[in-house]
MARZA-320702 format. One record per residue (C-alpha): x, y, z; residue number from 0; residue in three letters. Coordinates in nm, 4 decimals, decimal comma. Each point is the difference from the previous one (the first is absolute). Layout:
N
<pt u="X" v="Y" w="Z" resi="NUM" resn="ALA"/>
...
// end
This chain:
229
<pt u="-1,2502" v="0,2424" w="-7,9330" resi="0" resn="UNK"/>
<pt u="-0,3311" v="0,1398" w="0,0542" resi="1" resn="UNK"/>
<pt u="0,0506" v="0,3566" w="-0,0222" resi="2" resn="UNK"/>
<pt u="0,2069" v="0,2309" w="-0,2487" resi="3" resn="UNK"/>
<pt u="0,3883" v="0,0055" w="0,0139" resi="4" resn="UNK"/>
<pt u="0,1319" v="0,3075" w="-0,0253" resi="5" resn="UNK"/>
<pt u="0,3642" v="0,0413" w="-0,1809" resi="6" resn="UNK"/>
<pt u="0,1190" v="0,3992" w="0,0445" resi="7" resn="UNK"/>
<pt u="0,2511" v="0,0590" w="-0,2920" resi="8" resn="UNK"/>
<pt u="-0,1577" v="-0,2532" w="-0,1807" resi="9" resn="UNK"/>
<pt u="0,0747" v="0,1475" w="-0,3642" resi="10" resn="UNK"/>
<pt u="0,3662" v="-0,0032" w="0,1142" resi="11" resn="UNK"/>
<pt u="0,2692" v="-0,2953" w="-0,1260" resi="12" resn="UNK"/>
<pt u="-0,0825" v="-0,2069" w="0,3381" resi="13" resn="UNK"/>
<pt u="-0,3648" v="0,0925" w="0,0263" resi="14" resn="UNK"/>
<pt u="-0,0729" v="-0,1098" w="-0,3080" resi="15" resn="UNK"/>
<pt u="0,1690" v="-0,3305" w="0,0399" resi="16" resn="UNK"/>
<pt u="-0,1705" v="-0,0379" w="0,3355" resi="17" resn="UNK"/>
<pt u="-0,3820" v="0,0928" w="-0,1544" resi="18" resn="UNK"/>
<pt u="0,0756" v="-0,2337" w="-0,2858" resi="19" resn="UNK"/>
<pt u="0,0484" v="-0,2666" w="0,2478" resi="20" resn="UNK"/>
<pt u="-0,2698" v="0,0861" w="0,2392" resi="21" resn="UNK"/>
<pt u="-0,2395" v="-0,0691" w="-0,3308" resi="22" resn="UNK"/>
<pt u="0,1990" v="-0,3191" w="-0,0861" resi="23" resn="UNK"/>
<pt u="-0,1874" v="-0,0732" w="0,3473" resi="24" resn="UNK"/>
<pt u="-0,3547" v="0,0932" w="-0,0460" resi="25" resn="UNK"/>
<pt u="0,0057" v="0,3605" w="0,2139" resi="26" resn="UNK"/>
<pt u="-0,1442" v="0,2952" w="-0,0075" resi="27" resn="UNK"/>
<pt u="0,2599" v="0,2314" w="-0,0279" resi="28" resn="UNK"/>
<pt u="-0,0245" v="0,4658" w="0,0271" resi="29" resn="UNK"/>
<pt u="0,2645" v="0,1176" w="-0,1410" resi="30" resn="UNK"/>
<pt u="0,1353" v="0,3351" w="0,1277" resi="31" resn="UNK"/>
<pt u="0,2748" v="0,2331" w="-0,1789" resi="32" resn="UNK"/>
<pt u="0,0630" v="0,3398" w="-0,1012" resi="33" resn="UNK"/>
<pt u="0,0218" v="-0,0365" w="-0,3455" resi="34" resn="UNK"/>
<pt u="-0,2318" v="-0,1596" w="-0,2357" resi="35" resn="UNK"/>
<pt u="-0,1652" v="-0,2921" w="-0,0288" resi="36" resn="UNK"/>
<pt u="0,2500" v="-0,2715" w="-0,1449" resi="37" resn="UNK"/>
<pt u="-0,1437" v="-0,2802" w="-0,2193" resi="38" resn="UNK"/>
<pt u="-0,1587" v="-0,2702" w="0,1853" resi="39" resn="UNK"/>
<pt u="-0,2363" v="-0,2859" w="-0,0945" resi="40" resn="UNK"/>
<pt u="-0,3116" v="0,1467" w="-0,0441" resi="41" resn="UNK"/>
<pt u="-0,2859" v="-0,0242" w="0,2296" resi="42" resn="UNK"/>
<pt u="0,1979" v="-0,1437" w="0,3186" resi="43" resn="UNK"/>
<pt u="0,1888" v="0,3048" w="0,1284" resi="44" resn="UNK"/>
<pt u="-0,1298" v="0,2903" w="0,2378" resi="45" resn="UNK"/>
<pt u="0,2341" v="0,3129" w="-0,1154" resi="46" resn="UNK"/>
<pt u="-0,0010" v="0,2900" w="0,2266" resi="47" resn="UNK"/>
<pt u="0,2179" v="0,3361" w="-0,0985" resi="48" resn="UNK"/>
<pt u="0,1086" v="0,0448" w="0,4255" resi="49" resn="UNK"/>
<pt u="0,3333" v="0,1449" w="0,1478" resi="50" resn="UNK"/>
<pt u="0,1267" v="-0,1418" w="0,3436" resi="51" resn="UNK"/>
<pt u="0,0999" v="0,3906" w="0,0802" resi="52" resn="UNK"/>
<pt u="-0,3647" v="0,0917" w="-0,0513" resi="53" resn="UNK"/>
<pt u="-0,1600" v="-0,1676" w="0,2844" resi="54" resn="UNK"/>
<pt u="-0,3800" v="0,0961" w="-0,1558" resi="55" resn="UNK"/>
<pt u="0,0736" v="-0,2170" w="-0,3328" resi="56" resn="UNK"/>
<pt u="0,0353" v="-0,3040" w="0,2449" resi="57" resn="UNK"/>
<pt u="-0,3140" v="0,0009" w="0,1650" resi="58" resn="UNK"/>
<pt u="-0,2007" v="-0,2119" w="-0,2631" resi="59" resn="UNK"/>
<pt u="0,2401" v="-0,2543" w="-0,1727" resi="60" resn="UNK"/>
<pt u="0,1438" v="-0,0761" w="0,3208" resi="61" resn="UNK"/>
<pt u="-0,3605" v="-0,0797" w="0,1848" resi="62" resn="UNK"/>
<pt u="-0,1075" v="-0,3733" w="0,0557" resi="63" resn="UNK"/>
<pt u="0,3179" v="-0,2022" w="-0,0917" resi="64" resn="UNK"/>
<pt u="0,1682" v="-0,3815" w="0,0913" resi="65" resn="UNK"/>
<pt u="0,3353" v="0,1654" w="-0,0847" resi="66" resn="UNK"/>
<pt u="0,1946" v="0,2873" w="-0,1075" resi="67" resn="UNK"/>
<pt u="0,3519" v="-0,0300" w="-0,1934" resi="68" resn="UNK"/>
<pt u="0,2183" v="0,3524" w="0,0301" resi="69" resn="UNK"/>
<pt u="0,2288" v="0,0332" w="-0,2723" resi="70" resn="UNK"/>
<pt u="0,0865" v="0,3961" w="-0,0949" resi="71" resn="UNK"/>
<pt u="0,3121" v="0,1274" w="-0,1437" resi="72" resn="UNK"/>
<pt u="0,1397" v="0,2512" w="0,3057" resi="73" resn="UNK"/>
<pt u="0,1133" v="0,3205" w="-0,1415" resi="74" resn="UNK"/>
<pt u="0,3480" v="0,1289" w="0,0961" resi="75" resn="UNK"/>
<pt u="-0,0513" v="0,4169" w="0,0496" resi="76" resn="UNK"/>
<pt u="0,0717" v="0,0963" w="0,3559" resi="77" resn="UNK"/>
<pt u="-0,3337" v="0,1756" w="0,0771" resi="78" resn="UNK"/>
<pt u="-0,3034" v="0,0614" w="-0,1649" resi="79" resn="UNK"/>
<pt u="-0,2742" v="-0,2898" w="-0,1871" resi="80" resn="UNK"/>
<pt u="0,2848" v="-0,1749" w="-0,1572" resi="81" resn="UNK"/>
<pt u="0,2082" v="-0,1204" w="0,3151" resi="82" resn="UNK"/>
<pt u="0,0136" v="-0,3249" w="0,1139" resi="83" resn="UNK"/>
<pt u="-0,1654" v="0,1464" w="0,3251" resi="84" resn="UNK"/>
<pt u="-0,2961" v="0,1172" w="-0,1964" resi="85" resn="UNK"/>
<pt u="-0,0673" v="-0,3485" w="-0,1232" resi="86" resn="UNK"/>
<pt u="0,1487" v="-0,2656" w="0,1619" resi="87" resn="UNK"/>
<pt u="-0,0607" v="0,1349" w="0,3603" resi="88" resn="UNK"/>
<pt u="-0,2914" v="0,2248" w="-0,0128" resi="89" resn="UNK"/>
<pt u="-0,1323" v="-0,2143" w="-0,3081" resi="90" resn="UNK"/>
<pt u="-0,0002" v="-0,3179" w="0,1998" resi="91" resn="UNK"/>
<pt u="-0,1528" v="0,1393" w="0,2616" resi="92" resn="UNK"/>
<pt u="-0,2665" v="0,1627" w="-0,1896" resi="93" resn="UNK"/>
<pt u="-0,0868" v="-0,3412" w="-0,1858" resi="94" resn="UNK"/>
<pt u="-0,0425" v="-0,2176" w="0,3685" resi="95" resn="UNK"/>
<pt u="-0,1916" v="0,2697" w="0,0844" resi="96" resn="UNK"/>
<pt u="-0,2538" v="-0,0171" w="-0,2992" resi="97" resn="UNK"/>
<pt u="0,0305" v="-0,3799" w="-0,0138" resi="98" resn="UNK"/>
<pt u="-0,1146" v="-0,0395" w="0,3686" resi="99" resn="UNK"/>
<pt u="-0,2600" v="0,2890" w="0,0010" resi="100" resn="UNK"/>
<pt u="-0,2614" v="-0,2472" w="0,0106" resi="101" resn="UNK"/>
<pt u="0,1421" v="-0,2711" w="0,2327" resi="102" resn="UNK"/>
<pt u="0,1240" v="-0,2078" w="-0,3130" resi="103" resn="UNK"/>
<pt u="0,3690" v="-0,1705" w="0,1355" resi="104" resn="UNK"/>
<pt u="0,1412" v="-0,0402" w="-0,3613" resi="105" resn="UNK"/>
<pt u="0,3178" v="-0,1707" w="-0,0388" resi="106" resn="UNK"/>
<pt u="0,2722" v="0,2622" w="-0,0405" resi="107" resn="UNK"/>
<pt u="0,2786" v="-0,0923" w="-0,2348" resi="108" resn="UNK"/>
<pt u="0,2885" v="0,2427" w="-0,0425" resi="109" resn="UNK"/>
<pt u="0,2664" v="0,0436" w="-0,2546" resi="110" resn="UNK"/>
<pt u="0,2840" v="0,1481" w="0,1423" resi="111" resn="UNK"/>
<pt u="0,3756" v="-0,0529" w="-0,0591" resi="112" resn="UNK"/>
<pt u="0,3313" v="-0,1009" w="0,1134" resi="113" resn="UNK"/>
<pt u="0,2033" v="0,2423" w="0,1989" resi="114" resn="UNK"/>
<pt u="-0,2389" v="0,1799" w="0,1994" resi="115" resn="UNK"/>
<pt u="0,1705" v="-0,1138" w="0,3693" resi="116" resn="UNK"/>
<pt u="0,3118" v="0,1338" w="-0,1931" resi="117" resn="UNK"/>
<pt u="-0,0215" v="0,3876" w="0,0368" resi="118" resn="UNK"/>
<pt u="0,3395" v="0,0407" w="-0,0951" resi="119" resn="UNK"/>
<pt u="-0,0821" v="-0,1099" w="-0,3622" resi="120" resn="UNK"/>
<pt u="0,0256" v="0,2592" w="-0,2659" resi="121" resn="UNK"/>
<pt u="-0,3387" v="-0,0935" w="-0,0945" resi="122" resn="UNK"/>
<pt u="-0,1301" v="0,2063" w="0,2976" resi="123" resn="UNK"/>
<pt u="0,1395" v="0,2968" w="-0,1026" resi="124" resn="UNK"/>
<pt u="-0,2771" v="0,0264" w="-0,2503" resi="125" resn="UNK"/>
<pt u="-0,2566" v="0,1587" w="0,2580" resi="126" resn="UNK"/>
<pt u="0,0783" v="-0,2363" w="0,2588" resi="127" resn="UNK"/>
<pt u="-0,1546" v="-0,2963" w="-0,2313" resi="128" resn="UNK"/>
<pt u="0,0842" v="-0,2229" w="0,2647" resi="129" resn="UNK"/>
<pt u="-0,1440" v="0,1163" w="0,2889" resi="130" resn="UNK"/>
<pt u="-0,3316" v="0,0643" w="-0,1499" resi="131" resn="UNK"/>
<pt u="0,0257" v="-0,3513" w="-0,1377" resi="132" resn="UNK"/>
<pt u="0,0373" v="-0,1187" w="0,3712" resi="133" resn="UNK"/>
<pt u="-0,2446" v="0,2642" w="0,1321" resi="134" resn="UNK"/>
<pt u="-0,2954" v="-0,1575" w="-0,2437" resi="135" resn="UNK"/>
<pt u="0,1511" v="-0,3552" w="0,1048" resi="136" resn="UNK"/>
<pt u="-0,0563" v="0,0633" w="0,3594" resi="137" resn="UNK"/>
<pt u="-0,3774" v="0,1275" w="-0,0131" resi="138" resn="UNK"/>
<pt u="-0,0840" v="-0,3265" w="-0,1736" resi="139" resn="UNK"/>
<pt u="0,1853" v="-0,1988" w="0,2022" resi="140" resn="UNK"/>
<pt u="-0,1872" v="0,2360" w="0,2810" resi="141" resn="UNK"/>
<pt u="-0,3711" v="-0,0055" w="-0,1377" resi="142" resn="UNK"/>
<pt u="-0,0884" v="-0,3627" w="0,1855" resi="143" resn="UNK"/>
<pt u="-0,1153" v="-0,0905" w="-0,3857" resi="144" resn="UNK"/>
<pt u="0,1703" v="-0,3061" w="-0,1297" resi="145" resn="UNK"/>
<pt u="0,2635" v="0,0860" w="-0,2415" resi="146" resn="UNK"/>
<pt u="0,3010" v="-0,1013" w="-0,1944" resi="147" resn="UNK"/>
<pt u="0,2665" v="0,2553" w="-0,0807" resi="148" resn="UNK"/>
<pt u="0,2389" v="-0,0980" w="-0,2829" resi="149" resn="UNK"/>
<pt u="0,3446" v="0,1600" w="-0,0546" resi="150" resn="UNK"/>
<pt u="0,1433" v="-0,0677" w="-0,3597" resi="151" resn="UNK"/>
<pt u="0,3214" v="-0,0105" w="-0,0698" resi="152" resn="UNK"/>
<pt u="0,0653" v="0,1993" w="-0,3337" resi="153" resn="UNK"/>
<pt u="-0,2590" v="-0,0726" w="-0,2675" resi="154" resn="UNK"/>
<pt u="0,0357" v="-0,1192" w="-0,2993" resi="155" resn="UNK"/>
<pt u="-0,2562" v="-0,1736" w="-0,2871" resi="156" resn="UNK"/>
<pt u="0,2071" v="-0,2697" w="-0,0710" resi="157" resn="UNK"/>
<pt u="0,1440" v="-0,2790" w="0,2373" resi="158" resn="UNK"/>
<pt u="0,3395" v="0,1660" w="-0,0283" resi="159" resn="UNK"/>
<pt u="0,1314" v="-0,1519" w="0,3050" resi="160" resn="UNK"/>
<pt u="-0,1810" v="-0,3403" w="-0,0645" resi="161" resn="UNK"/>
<pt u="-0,3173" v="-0,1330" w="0,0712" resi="162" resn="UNK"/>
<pt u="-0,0022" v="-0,1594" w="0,3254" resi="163" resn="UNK"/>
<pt u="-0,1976" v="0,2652" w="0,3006" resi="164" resn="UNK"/>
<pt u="0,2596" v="0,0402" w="0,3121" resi="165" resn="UNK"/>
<pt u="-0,2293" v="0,1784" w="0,3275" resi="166" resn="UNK"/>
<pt u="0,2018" v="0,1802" w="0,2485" resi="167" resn="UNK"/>
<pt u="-0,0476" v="0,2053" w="0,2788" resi="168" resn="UNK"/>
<pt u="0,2339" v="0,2867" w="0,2251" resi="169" resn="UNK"/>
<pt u="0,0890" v="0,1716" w="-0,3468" resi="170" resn="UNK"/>
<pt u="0,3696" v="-0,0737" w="-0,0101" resi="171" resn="UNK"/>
<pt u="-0,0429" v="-0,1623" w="-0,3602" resi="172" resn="UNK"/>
<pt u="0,0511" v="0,1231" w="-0,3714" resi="173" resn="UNK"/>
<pt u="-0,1137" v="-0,1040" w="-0,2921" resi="174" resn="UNK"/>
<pt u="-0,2526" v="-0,0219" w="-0,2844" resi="175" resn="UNK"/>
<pt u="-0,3588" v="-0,1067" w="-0,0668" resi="176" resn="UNK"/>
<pt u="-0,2571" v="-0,0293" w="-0,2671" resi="177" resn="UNK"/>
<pt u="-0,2395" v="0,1731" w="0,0324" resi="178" resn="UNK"/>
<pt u="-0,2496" v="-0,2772" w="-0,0671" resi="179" resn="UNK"/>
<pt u="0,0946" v="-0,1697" w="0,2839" resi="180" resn="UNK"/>
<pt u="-0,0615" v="0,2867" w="0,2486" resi="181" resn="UNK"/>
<pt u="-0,3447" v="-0,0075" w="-0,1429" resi="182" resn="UNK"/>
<pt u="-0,0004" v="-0,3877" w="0,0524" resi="183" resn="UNK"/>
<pt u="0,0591" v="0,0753" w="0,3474" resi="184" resn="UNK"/>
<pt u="-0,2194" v="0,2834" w="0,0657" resi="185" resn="UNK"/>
<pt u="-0,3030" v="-0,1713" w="-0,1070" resi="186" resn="UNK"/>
<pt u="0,0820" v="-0,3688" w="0,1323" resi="187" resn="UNK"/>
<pt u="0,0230" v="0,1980" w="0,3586" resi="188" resn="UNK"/>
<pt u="-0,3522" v="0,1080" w="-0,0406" resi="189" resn="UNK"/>
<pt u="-0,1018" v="-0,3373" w="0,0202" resi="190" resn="UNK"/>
<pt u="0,2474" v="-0,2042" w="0,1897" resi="191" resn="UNK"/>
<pt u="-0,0244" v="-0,0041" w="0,3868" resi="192" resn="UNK"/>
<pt u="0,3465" v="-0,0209" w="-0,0102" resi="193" resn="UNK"/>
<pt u="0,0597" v="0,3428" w="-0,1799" resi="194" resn="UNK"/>
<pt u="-0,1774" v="0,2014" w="0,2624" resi="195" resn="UNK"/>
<pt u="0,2472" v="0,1937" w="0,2485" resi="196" resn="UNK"/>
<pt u="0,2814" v="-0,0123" w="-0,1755" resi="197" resn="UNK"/>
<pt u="0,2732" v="0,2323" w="-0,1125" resi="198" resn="UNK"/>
<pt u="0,2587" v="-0,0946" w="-0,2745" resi="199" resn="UNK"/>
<pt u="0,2267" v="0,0834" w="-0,2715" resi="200" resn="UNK"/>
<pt u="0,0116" v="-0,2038" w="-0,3397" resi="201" resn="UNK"/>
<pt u="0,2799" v="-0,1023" w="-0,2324" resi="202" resn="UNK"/>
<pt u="0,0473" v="-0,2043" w="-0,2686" resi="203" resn="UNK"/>
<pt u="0,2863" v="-0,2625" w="0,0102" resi="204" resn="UNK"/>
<pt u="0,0985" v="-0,2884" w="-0,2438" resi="205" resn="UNK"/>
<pt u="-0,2105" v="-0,3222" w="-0,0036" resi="206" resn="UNK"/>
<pt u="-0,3648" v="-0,0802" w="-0,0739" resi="207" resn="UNK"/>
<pt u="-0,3164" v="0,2027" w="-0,0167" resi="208" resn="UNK"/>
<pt u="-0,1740" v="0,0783" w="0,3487" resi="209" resn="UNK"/>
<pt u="-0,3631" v="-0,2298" w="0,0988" resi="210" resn="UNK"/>
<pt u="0,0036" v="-0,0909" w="0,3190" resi="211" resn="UNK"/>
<pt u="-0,1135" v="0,2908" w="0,1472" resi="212" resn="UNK"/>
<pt u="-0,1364" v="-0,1392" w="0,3026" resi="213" resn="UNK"/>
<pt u="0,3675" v="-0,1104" w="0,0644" resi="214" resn="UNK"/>
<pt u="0,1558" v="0,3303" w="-0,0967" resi="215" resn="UNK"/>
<pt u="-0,1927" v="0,2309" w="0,2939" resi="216" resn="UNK"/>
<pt u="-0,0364" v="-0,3246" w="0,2043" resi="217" resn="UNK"/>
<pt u="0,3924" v="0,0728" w="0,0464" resi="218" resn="UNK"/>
<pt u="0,0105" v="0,3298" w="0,0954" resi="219" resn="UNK"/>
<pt u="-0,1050" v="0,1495" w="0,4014" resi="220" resn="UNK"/>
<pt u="-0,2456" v="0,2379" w="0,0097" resi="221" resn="UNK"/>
<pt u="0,0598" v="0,3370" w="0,1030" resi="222" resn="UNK"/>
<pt u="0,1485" v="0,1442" w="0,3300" resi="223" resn="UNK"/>
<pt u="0,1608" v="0,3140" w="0,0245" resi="224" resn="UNK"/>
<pt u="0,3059" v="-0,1804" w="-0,0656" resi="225" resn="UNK"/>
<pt u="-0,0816" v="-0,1478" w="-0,3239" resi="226" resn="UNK"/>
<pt u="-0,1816" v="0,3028" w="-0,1259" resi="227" resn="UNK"/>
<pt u="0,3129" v="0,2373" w="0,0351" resi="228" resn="UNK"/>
// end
């Protein structure tokens, strides 16, 4: 692409996976996180030490990009800077806001989860995980930037459940996925017509490894209110 890609959470176990392959491609990648810097190969990484519930840190990592990739681990406390709220509703805003500051449309792509249409899951009863999952799903979906947002079933590193990539949409599924091949959809939808608009959970199911990713979103409908919750 011609301008940075910017992964948020990108020292974390999909970020990395998703800068490594953004590399494997020739991009300039900023790196965002909290923490610091986690080896890279020298020389063709941008690291920036930014929090998505400090809306100040944003401004210059986030300027001038083809894409942005929004992985950040949630929080679970009810109130305060560690609540899902804090950064996956408030944080998501904060980063379209930075990202479009200068009229740069970046392709949004957002790693969510399964269950967030189900609010009866016990999983919401860690501050309302969830909802503020959904909330930060709807202002992308809302922004008018294309975007992807990807709901993974429950992670794992290894192709527990096999290695062939099952797409679904509605969130009525369960399952589990690698979490390789999240980041093998995540950055094949920053590039793929097809990947643009879209909202979808990922599982892993028996049978051969996932290529044909043209096919794979191809299949799916983009989003309407009806798909999205």
């Amino acid at each position: 692409m011609d301008s940075p890609i910017a992964v948020i959470g990108g020292n974390g176990r999909i970020g990395r996976l998703v800068v490594d392959k953004l590399l494997d491609r020739g991009e300039r990648v900023r790196v965002l996180g909290r923490g610091p810097r986690a080896a890279r190969r020298a020389g063709e990484v941008e690291y920036f030490r930014a929090d998505v519930r400090d809306p100040g840190t944003l401004a210059a990592p986030l300027a001038g990009l083809s894409a942005l990739v929004f992985s950040v681990e949630p929080g679970t406390s009810d109130s305060g800077p560690d609540s899902p709220e804090a950064t996956m509703h408030r944080g998501v805003l904060s980063a379209l806001a930075a990202a479009t500051a200068d009229g740069s449309r970046p392709h949004v792509a957002l790693v969510s989860q399964i269950y967030v249409t189900r609010k009866s899951h016990s999983m919401n009863s860690y501050g309302r995980l969830l909802d503020w999952r959904l909330a930060g799903e709807d202002a992308v979906r809302g922004s008018g930037l294309p975007y992807t947002v990807v709901r993974p079933s429950w992670l794992t590193d290894r192709h527990a459940a096999g290695s062939q990539v099952r797409l679904e949409q509605g969130d009525t599924g369960e399952g589990k996925i690698c979490r390789d091949d999240v980041a093998e959809a995540l950055v094949n939808a920053l590039y793929l017509p097809e990947g643009s608009g879209l909202t979808f959970e990922i599982y892993n199911e028996s049978g051969s490894a996932a290529s044909d990713w043209p096919r794979l979103f191809g299949a799916l409908r983009h989003d309407s209110a009806a798909v999205a919750r």
